[in-house]
C-alpha positions as CSV (number, residue, x, y, z in Angstrom):
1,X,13.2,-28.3,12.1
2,X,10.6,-25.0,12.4
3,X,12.6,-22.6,10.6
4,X,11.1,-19.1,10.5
5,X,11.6,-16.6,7.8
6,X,14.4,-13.5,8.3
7,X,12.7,-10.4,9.0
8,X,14.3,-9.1,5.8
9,X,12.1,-11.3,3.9
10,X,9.0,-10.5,1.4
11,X,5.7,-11.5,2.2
12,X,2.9,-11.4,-0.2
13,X,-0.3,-10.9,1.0
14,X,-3.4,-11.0,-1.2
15,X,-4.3,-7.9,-2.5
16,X,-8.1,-7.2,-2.1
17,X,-10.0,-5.6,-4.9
18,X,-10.4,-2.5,-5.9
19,X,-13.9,-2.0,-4.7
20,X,-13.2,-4.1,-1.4
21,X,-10.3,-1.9,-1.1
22,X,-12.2,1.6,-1.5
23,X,-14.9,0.1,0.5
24,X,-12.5,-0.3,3.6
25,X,-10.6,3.2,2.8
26,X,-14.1,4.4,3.1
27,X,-15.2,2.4,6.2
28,X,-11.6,3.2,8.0
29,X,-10.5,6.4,7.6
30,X,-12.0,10.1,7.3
31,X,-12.0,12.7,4.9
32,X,-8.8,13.9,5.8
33,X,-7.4,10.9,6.2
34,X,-8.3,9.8,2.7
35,X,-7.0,13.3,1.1
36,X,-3.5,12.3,3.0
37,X,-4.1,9.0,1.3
38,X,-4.3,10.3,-1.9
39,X,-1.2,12.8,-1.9
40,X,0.8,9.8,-0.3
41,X,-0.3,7.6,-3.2
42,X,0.7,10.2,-5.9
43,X,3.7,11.1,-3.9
44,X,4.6,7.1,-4.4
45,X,3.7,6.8,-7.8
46,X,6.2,9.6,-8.9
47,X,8.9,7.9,-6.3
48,X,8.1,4.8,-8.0
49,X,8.8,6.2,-11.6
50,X,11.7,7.9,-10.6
51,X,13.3,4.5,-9.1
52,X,12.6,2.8,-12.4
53,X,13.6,5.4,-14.3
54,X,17.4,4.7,-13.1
């Protein structure tokens, strides 16, 4: 039986490193794209604390 997983469900996917992962940020996107990139990721980190926090 081929069961498939709910859509709900969590997938982890490898993370790449830190320098492969600047390295396609780099390759991808512009320099606007990667000032969006970095508001979004401080905008997340502060979301992120916040969720803990409660």
């Amino acid at each position: 039986m081929n069961v498939s997983p709910s859509p709900t469900a969590v997938t982890r996917v490898p993370r790449p490193s830190g320098r492969a992962a600047t390295a396609d940020i780099r390759d991808t996107c512009g320099p606007e794209e990667r000032r969006q990139l970095r508001e979004c990721v401080a905008l997340l980190s502060r979301l992120t604390a916040h969720l803990a926090g409660k």
